[in-house]
N, C-alpha and C positions, 0 to 999 in steps of 0.2 A: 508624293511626299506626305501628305494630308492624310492617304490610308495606311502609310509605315509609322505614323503618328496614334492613330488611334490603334492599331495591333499592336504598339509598344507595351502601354501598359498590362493585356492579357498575357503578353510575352514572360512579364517580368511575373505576373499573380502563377502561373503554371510553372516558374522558375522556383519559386516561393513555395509550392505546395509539392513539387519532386525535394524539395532538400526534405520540407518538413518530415515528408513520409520517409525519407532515406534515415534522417535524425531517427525515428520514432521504431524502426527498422532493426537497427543498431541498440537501441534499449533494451528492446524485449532479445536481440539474440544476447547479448550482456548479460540479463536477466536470466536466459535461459540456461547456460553455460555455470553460470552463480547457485541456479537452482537444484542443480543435480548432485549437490552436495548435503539433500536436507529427505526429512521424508515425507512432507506436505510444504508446498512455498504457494504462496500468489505475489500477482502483479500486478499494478496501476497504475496511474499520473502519479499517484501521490506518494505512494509507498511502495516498499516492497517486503514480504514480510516471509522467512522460513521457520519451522518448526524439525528437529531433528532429538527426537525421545523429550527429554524436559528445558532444551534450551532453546529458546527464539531469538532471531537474529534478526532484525531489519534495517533497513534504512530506506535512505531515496534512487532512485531509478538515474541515472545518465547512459550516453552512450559510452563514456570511456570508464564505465562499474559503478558498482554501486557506492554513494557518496554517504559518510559519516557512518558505518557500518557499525551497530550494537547491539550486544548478548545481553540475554539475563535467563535466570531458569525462572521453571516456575515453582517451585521449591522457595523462593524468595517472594511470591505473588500472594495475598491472602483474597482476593477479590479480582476478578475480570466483567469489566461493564460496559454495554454498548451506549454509549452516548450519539446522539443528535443533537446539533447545533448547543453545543455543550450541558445538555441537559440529559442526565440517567435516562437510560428508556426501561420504562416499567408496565407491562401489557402489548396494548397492538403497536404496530412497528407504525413509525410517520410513514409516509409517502417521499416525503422531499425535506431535504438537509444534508448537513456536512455531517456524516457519520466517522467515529473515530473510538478505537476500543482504548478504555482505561485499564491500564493491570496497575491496581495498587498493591503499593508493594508493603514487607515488614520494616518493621522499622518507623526510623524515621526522614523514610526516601520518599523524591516524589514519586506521583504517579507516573507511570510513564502513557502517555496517549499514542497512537498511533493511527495513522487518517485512511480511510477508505474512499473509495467511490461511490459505492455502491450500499446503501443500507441494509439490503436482505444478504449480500455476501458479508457483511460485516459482523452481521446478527450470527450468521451459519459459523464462522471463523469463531464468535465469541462461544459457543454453544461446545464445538469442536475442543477448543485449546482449554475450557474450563472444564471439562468431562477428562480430560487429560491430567490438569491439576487435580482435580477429587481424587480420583482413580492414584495417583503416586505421595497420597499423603495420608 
């Protein structure tokens, strides 16, 4: 009784980490099914982000699609900027923060941020999607 006690709880943490990885499983095939609609997309915890000629789409990642889904060209963008931990990056890249691309837009809209994981994939994505805007204006 005393050793069906203490294997309970590893019972229940290997219960926990099979849904998790099934949950997380189910995203990216979601994700990937969503993606093959665009002509550059990535993926993350945080976001998910497509690009198809001058309009970007993103939203957030779940298993049953992607949640609050939105467009905008870039046609409509006068600036795209790589932000860490809400601060412009200007020069060499941090090492560590919450990196998140800013496209500001014309007008008088807000910006729209969108969050990454990853700060040097977020630097590449900003470098990518602004060389796209220059390029169609």
């Amino acid at each position: 009784m005393e050793r069906g006690l203490l294997w309970l709880p590893l019972l229940v943490g290997f219960i926990g980490l099979a849904w998790a990885g099934w949950n997380e499983w189910k995203k990216v095939d979601t994700y990937q099914q969503w993606a093959e609609a665009f002509d550059q997309a990535k993926y993350d915890l945080y976001a998910v982000l497509g690009q198809k000629a001058e309009v970007i789409t993103w939203g957030y990642p779940t298993r049953n699609g992607i949640l609050n889904p939105q467009s905008f060209s870039l046609r409509d963008v006068v600036g795209i900027y790589l932000q860490v931990n809400g601060q412009r990056v200007t020069g060499e890249l941090p090492r560590k923060g919450k990196p998140m691309l800013e496209f500001v837009m014309t007008g008088d809209r807000p910006p729209i941020l969108i969050p990454f994981t990853e700060i040097p994939l977020a630097a590449k994505w900003q470098q990518y999607l602004d060389g796209i805007r220059t390029s169609h204006h």
